[in-house]
C-alpha positions, 0 to 999 in steps of 0.5 A: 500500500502506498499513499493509502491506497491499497495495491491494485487500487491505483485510482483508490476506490476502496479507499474512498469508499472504505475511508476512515474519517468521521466528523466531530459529533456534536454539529446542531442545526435549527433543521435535522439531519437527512439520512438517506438509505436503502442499505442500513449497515449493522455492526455484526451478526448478533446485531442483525439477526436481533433486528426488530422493525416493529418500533423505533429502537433501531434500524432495519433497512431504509425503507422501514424507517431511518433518523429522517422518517422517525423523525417526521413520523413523531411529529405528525403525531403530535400534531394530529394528537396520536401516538403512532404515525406510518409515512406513505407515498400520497394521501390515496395511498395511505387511505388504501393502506387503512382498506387494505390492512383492515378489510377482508372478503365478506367485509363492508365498508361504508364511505360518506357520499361527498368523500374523496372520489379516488377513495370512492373509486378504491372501493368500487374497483380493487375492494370489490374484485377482492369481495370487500362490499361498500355502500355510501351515506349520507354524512350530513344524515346520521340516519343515512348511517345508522341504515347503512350500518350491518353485521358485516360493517367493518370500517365507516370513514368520515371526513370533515369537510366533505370534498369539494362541496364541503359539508361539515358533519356531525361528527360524534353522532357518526362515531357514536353510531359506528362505535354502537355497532362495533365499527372501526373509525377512521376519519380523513383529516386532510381538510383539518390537518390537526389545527382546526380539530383533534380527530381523537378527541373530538368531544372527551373520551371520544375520537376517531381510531385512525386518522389518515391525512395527504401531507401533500396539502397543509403539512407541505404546503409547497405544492412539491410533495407527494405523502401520506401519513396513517396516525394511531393511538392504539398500539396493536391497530398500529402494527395490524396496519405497520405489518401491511405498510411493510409487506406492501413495501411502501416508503417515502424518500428522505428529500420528501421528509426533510421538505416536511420537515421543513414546512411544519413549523410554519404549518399553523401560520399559513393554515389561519392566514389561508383560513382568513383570505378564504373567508374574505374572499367566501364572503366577498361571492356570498354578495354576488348575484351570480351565486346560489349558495357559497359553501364554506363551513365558517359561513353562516348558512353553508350545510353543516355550520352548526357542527362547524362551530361547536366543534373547529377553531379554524377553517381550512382556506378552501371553498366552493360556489354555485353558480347559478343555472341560467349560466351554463356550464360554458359561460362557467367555464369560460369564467375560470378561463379569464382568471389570471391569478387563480390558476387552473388545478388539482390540489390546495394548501400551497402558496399560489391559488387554484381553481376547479370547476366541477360536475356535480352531477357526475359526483353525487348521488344525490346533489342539492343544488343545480347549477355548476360549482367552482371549487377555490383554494386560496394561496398566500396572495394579497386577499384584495388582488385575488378579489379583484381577479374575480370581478374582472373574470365575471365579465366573461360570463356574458 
């Protein structure tokens, strides 16, 4: 060997990859550290024939969990008041990993009626070719649920709001029925993100079993990441969903976690600086005449306002409109069009608004308003600009 290299070695491969420096412990920054692996070296055979993958006492392989994703797991915890949160790759993938790690064939499962469509579509496509039943209620009618409800009920999700057209439920009524007979309760919490309510201590002594978010939303809040989270208080339930997280081999990258990481701190800030653009702006439609009902649950008169009140400190900075039937869904159409500062797509929470027209029809079984609905999520522009962005776009109406 010379120059430490070893023979043969001339361009020192191994010794850079064998190399021998390690830093000075004791470096402390504001963010923590990103860990990035799929290969977790152990120390010897004892060490790795006594690994455990069921909790954070050590590291198994990079997909189970590294210091980065323990790290952003602990923290999504204690921000939705759990104590066990799995990571996933998207908000829909953590609702299939509820279905999937709690369901089986013979087995029913019941999805409020205004939900999510992708968890919807879930439910009719793979849990009913895998003999897994559904129906849909209505969750603004717990006597929608309590009919609903059957021996063979196993799982009843709620969400709150409900999507786009966002109702606000009666959310212990609903837990109350479900516990009576013996179901599971999960609730989609996206809408809340763990600031507007406690999904787990809804009214005390009682809560929802899971809580499942798309950190994609407020979590992230910089419309550039993909992930999920599943969030528990139970131990056993935990490990019921962590054993098919596992076998499922689901994971998320560790540049997402440190993007996470980075976003939580200003969570609560941007949540209630969204939430008072959106009501601005919500009261603002609530005067127009081309408008029939403005949905937003902090606004007197939008379904649910009473379950709203008694039970949020917060709204999420998210709202829908319909407009009114003489204008067809064209001139609508043409509306979102002439926006300039909205901009046309999926998602919300981030920092540039957004907009969508929807179909209800399409959506609903049941639909209380005729009339095409545009569905706003305000970002962090100047309320008055996104106002004024509006009024100029209702020109195109006519």
């Amino acid at each position: 060997m010379a120059d430490g290299k070893p023979d043969g070695d001339p361009a020192g491969a191994t010794a850079l990859i064998h190399h021998g420096y390690a830093p000075p412990a004791g470096f402390v920054a504001v963010q923590p550290p990103v860990h990035k692996a799929s290969t977790v070296i152990f120390a010897d055979t004892q060490a790795l024939h006594s690994r455990q993958w069921k909790d954070k006492t050590g590291y198994t392989y990079g997909l189970h969990g590294t210091p980065t994703t323990f790290t952003l797991e602990e923290r999504i915890s204690t921000l939705e008041g759990g104590l066990q949160t799995l990571l996933l790759p998207s908000g829909l993938a953590a609702i299939a990993l509820v279905d999937m790690a709690l369901l089986r064939s013979g087995d029913e499962v019941l999805i409020p009626d205004n939900a999510y469509g992708p968890g919807k579509d879930l439910a009719r496509g793979e849990l009913s070719r895998w003999g897994i039943s559904h129906r849909f209620y209505d969750a603004m009618d717990p006597s929608s649920l309590a009919a609903a409800l059957s021996p063979a009920t196993r799982l009843v999700w709620l969400e709150a709001a409900g999507s786009v057209t966002m109702e606000f439920p009666d959310l212990p009524a609903l837990i109350r029925l479900a516990r009576a007979r013996g179901a599971m309760v999960v609730l989609d919490n996206t809408w809340g993100a763990g600031i507007a309510f406690n999904a787990f201590e809804i009214e005390p002594g009682l809560g929802v079993d899971i809580s499942v978010q798309a950190l994609t939303k407020y979590p992230s809040g910089g419309a550039d990441v993909l992930m999920g989270s599943v969030t528990t208080r139970d131990h056993d339930l935990h490990l019921r969903l962590k054993g098919t997280h596992m076998r499922m081999g689901w994971g998320v990258g560790a540049n997402d976690a440190e993007l996470l990481l980075r976003s939580l701190p200003t969570l609560a800030l941007r949540y209630h600086a969204q939430d008072a653009a959106s009501r601005q702006l919500a009261d603002w439609w609530h005067r127009r005449a081309e408008i029939v009902q403005v949905l937003h649950p902090a606004l007197p008169g939008s379904p649910g306002h009473a379950s709203w009140r008694h039970l949020c400190a917060a709204s999420a900075g998210l709202f829908s409109v319909v407009f009114h039937e003489r204008y067809e869904p064209q001139q609508v159409h043409a509306f979102v069009d002439a926006l300039r500062l909205f901009k046309i797509g999926y998602s919300w929470a981030g920092p540039v608004s957004l907009v969508v027209p929807y179909d209800l029809g399409a959506m609903r079984s049941q639909s209380a308003w005729k009339g095409t609905l545009v569905r706003f999520s305000v970002g962090l522009e100047a309320v008055d600009d996104l106002i004024g962005d509006c009024e100029q776009a209702l020109a195109a109406l006519e």
